[in-house]
C-alpha positions as CSV (number, residue, x, y, z in Angstrom):
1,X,45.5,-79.4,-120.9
2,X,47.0,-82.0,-123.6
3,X,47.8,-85.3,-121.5
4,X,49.8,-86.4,-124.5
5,X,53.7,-87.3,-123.0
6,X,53.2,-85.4,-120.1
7,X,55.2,-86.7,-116.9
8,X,52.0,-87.5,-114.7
9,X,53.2,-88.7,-110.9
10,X,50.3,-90.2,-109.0
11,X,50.5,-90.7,-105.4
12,X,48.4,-94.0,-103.9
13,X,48.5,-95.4,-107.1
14,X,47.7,-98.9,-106.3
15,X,44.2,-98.1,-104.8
16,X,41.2,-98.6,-106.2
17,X,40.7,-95.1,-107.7
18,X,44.6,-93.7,-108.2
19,X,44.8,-97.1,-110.6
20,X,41.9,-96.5,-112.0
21,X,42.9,-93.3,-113.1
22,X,46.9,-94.4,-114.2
23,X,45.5,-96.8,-116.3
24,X,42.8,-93.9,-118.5
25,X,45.6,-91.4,-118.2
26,X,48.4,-93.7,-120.0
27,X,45.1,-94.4,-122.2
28,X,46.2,-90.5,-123.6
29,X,49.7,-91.1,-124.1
30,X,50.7,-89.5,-120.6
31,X,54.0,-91.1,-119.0
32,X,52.7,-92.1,-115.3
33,X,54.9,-92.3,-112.3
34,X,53.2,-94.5,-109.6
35,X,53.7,-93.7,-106.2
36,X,52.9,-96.7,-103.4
37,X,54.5,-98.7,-100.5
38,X,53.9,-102.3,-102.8
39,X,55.7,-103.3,-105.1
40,X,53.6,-106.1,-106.3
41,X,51.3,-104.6,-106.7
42,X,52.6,-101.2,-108.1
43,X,54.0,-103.7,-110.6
44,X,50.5,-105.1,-111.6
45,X,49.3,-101.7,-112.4
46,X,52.4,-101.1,-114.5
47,X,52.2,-104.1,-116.1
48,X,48.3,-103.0,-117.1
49,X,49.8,-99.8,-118.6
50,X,52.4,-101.7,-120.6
51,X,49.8,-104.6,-121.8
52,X,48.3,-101.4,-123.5
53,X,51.8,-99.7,-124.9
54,X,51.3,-97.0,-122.2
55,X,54.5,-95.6,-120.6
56,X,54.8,-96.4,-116.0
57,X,57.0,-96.5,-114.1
58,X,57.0,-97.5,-110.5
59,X,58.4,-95.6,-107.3
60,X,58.0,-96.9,-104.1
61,X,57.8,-95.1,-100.8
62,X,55.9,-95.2,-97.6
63,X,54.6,-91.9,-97.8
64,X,53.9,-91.8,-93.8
65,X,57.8,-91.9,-93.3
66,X,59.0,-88.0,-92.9
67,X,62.7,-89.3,-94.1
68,X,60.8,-91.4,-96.9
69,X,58.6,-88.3,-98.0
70,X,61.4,-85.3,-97.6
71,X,63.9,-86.9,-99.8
72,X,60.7,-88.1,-102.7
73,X,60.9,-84.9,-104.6
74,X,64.7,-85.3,-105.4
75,X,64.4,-89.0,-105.9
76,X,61.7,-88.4,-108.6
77,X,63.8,-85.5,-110.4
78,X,66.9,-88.0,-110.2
79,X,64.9,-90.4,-111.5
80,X,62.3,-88.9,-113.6
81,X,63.4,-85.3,-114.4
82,X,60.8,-82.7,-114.6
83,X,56.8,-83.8,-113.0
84,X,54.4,-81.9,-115.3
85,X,51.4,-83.0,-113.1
86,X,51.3,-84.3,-109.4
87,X,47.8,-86.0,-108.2
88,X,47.5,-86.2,-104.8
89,X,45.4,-89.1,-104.4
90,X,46.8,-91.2,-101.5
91,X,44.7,-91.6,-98.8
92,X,43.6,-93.0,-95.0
93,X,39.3,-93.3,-94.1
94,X,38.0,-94.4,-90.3
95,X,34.5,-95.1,-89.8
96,X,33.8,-94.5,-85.8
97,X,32.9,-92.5,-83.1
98,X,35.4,-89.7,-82.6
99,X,35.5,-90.7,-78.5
100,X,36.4,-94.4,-80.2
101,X,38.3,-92.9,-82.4
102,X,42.3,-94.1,-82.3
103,X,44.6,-91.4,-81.7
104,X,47.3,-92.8,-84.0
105,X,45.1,-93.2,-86.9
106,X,43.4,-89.7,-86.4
107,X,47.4,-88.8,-86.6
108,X,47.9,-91.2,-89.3
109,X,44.9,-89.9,-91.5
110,X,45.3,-86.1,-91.2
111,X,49.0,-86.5,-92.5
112,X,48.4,-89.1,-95.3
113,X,45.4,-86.8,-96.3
114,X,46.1,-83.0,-95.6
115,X,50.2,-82.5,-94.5
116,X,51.6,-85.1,-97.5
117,X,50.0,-83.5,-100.0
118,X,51.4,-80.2,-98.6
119,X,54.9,-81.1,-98.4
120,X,55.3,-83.0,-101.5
121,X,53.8,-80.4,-103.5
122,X,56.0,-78.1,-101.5
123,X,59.3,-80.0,-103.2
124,X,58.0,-80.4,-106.5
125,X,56.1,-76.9,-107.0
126,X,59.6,-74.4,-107.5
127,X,60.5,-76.2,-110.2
128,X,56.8,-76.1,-112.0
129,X,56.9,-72.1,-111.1
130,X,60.1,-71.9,-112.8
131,X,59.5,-73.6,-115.6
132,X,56.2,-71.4,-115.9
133,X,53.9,-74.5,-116.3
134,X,52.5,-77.3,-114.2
135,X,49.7,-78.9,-112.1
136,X,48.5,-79.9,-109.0
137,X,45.3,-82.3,-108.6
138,X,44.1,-82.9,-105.4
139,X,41.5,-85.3,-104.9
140,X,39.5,-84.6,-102.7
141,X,35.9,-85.6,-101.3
142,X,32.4,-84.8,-100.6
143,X,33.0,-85.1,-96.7
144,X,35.6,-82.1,-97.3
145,X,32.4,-79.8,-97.6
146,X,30.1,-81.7,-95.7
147,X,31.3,-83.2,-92.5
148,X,29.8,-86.4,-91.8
149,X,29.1,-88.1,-88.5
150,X,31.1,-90.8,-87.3
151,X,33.9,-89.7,-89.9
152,X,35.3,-86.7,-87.8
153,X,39.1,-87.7,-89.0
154,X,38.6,-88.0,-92.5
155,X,36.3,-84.9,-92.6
156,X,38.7,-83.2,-90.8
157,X,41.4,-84.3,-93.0
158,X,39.6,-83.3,-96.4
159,X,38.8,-79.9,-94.9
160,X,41.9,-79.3,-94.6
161,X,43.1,-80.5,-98.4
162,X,40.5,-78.1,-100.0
163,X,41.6,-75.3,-98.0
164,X,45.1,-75.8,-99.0
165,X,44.2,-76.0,-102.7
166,X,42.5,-72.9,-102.3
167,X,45.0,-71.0,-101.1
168,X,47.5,-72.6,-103.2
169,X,45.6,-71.5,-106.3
170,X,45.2,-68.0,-105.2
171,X,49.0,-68.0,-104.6
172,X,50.5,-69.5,-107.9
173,X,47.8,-67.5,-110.3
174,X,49.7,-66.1,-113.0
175,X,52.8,-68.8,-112.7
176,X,51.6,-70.7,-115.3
177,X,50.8,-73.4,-112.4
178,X,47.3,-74.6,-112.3
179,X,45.6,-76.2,-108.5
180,X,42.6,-78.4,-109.3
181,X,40.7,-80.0,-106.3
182,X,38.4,-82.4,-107.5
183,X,35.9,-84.3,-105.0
184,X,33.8,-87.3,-105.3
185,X,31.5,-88.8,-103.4
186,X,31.8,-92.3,-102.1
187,X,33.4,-94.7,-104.4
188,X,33.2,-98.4,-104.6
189,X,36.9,-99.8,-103.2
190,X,38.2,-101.8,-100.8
191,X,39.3,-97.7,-99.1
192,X,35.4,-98.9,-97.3
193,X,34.8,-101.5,-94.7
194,X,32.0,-104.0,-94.8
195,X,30.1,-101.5,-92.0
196,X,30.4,-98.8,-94.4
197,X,28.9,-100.6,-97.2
198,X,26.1,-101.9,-94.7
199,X,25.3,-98.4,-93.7
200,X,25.4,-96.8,-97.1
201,X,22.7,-99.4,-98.3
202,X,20.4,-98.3,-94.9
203,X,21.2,-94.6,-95.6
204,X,20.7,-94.3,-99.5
205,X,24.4,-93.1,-99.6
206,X,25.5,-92.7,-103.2
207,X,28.1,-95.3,-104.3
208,X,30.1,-94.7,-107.9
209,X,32.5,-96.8,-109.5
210,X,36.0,-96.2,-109.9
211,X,36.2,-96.2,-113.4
212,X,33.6,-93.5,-113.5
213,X,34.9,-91.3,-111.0
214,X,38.5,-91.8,-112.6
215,X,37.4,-90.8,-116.1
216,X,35.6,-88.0,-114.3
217,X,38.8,-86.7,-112.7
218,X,40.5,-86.9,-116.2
219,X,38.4,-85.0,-117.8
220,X,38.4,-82.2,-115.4
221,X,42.0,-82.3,-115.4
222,X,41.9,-81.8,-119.4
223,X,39.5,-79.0,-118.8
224,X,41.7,-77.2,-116.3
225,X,38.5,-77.3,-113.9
226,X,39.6,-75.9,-110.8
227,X,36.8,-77.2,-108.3
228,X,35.1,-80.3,-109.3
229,X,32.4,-82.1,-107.2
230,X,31.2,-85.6,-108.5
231,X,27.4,-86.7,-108.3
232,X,24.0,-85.1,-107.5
233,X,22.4,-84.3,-105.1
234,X,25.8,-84.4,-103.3
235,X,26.8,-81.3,-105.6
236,X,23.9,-79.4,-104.4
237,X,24.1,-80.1,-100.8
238,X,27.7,-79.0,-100.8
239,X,26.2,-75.6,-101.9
240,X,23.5,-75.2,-99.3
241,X,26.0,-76.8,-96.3
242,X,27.6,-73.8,-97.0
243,X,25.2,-71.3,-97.2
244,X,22.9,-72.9,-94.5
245,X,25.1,-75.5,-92.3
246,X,22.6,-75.6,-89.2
247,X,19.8,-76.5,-92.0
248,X,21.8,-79.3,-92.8
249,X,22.6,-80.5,-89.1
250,X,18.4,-81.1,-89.0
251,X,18.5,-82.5,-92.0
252,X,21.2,-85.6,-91.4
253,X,19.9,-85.8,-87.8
254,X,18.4,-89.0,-88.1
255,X,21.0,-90.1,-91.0
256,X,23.6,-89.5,-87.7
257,X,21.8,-91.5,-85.5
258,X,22.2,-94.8,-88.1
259,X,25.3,-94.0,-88.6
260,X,26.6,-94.7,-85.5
261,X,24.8,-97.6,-85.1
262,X,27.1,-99.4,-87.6
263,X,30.1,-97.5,-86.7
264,X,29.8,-99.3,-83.8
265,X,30.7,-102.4,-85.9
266,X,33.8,-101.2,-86.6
């Protein structure tokens, strides 16, 4: 796909990765529309774009607000016209025991992760079918093959968003819309708590930087990849977890058991 003036509208964009990947995209010449609840700091990554002569603009919206997220679609076409790519790559993490677990922030992370994605593709997806052209990146993870212990929601919760893009992609095929669901591994932001990073270092969990993974997510978009997984050996585990998931439960048995010793910490 040519990135060149293409509307590009990235949800969570003042995180660590969704900036991250603004800031190469407006490096081709797309036009980015930045979706975030902070204005300051959606603002600072516009500002980043401009310093640069790349093309942002800034909407803000709390996307955990129904009335917020049902009328986002029409404020973007008011204010933007046609979306030519959507990223989905807002999203909530929790780092506990599931019986410790919060039940508003189990709420909190299945809708920011799985259900907002869903519904604001939902608004902005007639339009790309009728236009014949369009895509939808959802970014994913690593725990949305492999469910982790101790991060039951957020597995859970990127389940969910690769099963949506698949069926999505079955759906639209021959639309001229595209579905790509891209999935790192863990990535160095502030998304991840101090405990996090303590039990990553004790685990050997594999830790990337933003600017990798975002180039990463760039490229497959320019590729039209439609499933991408970031990293090895996390690529190849995703493979035999599902082909052999009870080989895998032996195999993280001890990895569970530190786990929850630092979730604890949470």
């Amino acid at each position: 796909m040519k990135l060149e003036n293409k509307k590009i509208m990235i949800t969570g964009a003042t995180g660590g990765l969704g900036s991250e990947i603004a800031i190469k995209l407006a490096s081709y010449g797309s036009e980015l529309i930045l979706v975030g609840r902070n204005e300051s700091e959606l603002n600072s990554v516009a500002e980043q774009i401009h310093l640069h002569d790349g093309k942002a603009r800034i909407i803000i919206a709390d996307l955990l607000d129904s009335k917020v997220l049902n009328t986002l679609g029409q404020k973007v076409f008011n204010e933007v016209g046609h979306i030519d790519v959507l990223i989905n790559a807002a999203g909530l993490m929790s780092f506990r025991s599931f019986v410790e677990e919060d039940a508003e922030m189990a709420e909190r992370i299945m809708r920011l992760n799985s259900i907002v994605p869903m519904l604001l593709t939902r608004q902005l997806l007639p339009a790309m079918i009728k236009r014949g052209s369009g895509k939808i990146v959802n970014v994913g993870s690593t725990f949305g093959s492999i469910a982790f212990a101790c991060f039951a929601s957020y597995s859970a919760s990127k389940f969910a968003l690769r099963g949506f893009s698949e069926a999505l992609r079955r759906e639209v095929k021959g639309t001229g819309v595209s579905v790509n669901y891209i999935a790192p591994r863990a990535i160095k932001t502030p998304f991840n708590t101090e405990a996090v990073y303590k039990m990553a270092k004790v685990v050997g969990m594999n830790i990337d930087e933003p600017q990798w993974v975002a180039e990463q997510i760039v490229k497959s978009i320019k590729k039209d990849a439609k499933d991408v997984y970031l990293g090895f050996p996390e690529k190849l585990f995703v493979r035999i977890n599902s082909i052999l998931p009870r080989l895998v439960d032996k195999a993280l048995a001890k990895q569970n058991n530190q786990m929850a010793e630092f979730a604890k910490q949470e």
